[in-house]
N, C-alpha and C positions, 0 to 999 in steps of 0.2 A: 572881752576886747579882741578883734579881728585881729589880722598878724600881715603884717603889708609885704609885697612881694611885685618883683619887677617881672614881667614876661619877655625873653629875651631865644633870640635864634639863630646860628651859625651856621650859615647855609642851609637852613631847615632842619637840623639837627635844634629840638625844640627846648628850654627850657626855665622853668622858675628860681628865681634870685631872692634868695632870703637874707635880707642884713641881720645877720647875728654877734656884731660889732659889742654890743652894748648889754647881748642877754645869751645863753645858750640856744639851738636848736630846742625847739619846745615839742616838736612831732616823731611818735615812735611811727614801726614800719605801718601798721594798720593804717594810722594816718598819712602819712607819704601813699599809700597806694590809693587814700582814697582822693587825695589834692591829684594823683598823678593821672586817675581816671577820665578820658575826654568823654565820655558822657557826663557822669553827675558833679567831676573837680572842675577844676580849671587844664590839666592835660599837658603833659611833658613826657619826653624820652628823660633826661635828667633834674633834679634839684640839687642845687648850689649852693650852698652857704656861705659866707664871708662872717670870716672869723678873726680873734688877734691871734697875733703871729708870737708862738711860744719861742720861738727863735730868733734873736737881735738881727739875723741877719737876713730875716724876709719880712716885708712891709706887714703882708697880712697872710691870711691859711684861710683856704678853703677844703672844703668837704664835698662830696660829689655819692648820691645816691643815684639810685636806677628806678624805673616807676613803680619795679614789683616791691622795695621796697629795701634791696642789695644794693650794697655800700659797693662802690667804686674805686679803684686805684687812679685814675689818671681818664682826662675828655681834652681831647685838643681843641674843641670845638667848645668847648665849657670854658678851657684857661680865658680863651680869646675873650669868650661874653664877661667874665670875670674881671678882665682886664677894661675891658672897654665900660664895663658898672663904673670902676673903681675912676677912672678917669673923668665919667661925667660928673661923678660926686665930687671930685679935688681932690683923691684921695691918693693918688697914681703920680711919681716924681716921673721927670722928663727923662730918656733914654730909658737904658736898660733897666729895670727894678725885677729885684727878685718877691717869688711868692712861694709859700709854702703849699706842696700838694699832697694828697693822701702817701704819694710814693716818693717824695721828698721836695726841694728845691728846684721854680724853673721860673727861668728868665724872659721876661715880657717886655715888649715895649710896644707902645699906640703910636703907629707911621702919621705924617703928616695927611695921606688917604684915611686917615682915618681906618685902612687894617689894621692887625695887630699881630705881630712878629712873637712866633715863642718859641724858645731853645728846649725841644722834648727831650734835653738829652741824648747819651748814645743810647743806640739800640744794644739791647739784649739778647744774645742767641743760647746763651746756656739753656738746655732745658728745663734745668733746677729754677732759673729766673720766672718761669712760667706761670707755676708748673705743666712738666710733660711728660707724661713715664715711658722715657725710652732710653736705652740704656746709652747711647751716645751723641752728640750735636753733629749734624748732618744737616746740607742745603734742604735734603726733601725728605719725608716721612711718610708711610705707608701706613695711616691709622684706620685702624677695625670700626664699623660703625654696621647700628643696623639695616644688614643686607649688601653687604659687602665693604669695601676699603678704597679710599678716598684718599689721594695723594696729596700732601700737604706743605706750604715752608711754616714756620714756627717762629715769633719775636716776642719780644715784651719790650710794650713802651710804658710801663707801669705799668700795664694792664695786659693779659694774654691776649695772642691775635695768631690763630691761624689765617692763612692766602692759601687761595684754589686760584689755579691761572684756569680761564675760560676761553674758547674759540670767540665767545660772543657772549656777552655779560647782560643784554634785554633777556635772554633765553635760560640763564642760569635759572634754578632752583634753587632759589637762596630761600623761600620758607619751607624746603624738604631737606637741602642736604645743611641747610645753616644750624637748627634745633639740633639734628642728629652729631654734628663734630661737635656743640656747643656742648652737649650732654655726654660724647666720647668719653670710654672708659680711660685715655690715655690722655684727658686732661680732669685732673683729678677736682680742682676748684672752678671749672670751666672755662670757655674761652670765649672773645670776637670772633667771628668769621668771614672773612675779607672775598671777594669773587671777584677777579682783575681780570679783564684784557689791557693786552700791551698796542695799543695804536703805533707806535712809533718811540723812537729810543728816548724821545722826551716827551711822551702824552700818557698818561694810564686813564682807562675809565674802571669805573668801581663799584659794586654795592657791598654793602656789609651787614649781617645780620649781629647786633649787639647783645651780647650776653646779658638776660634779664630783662630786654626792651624788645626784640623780635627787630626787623629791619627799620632803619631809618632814614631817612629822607639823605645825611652824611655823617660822617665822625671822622673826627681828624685824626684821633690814636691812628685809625685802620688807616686812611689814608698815608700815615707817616711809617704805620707799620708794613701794606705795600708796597711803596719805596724802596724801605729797608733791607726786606725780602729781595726784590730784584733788583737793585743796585748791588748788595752781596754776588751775586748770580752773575754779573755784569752782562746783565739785561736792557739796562739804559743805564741813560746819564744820570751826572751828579745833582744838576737842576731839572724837575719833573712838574706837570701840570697832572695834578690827578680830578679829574671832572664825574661826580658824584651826583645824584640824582637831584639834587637841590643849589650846587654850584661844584665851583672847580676853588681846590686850594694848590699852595706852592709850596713842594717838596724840596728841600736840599740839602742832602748828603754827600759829603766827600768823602765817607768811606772808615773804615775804621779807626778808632781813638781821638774820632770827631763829632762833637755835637749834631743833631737834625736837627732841622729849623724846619716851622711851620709858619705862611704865610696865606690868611684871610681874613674877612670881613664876622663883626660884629654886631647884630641891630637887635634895636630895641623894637617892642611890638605894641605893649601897653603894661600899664601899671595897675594893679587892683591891691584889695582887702580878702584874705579868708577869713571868712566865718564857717566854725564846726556845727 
């Protein structure tokens, strides 16, 4: 029996939707890499799961793999698809509903545009939240990589994110210096790596290479995690447009011992069957 799955993408951050509502995930990592393959699968940066929610106080839980076949803590650009599934199926109450995610509870809601609004929580600057191995929390880090050192901010939005600020973000090396911080000895379990120019105290442009997937078209961690990074810094404003190689989403942080909100779009692409 095939195993049905929605195809879904959040500003070209790509990925497959598996309802496991009714039965567990049935695919170990071999298989996830081989569904995740754009030659011979069907081809995703993440798979998604929709699962029940062990917790009365979130509707449902999702899971969140990577294509090599490494579990995820946290996809801003996943919640959103997730969110916007769960709504076309009926599944999804009106305003804010909470979900369960790898790295805990976060709050969604599907706008009248049909974006979808999520509270990533606050940001994270401990380096213990990371992990980071460095003996103190500091706006910037000087971490060793090979053939020199590579100046960095550090966040976790559930999921590690270094930021490289760039004169000019088309020209960044983000498949030379993105593998090398990903693989850095001074992040132990690995990380995102975020590559920002600052346009103006309300516009960031961005790419990001994702830890276990290599760059991708956008991720909302890293967008939310850039933000975070320079609104600390007081680099820009509280409301930010970060425009990503696949679209622009909407950042806004007011600052410490306050939630981040991410704001964008959700779409659906096509619906199929795997067969192994």
């Amino acid at each position: 029996m095939g195993m049905a799955f929605s195809k879904m993408h959040g500003i070209g951050n790509d990925f497959v939707v598996i309802d496991c509502r009714q039965r567990p995930m049935a695919l170990d990592t071999v298989a996830i890499r081989r569904l995740g393959d754009r030659h011979f699968g069907v081809g995703f940066d993440q798979l998604l799961s929709i699962e029940p929610s062990p917790d009365p106080e979130c509707a449902f839980r999702y899971g969140i793999w990577n294509r090599d076949g490494s579990r995820s803590g946290q996809c801003g650009n996943g919640v959103r698809c997730v969110a916007a599934w769960l709504a076309r199926d009926g599944s999804l109450g009106k305003g804010l509903v909470s979900l369960m995610s790898p790295s805990g509870p976060v709050r969604v809601e599907v706008l009248a545009d049909a974006r979808v609004r999520v509270d990533m929580g606050e940001p994270r600057f401990s380096p213990s939240a990371l992990p980071l191995d460095v003996p103190h929390e500091r706006d910037h880090y000087d971490i060793d990589v090979a053939g020199g050192s590579v100046r960095i901010g550090a966040v976790s939005m559930g999921n590690p994110h270094a930021l490289i600020e760039v004169d000019n973000v088309d020209a960044a090396e983000v498949d030379v210096i993105g593998p090398a911080v990903e693989h850095a000895e001074a992040f132990p379990r690995g990380c995102n790596v975020g590559f920002a120019q600052i346009q103006s105290r309300s516009t960031i442009a961005l790419r990001v290479w994702e830890r276990g997937v290599g760059e991708t078209r956008a991720c909302g961690s890293g967008a939310c995690a850039a933000v975070a990074i320079l609104r600390r810094r007081n680099q820009i404003d509280a409301l930010a447009e970060v425009h990503l190689p696949g679209g622009m989403l909407e950042i806004q942080w007011q600052g410490r011992d306050h939630p981040l909100w991410m704001t964008g779009p959700a779409s659906f692409v096509f619906e199929g069957v795997w067969h192994e």
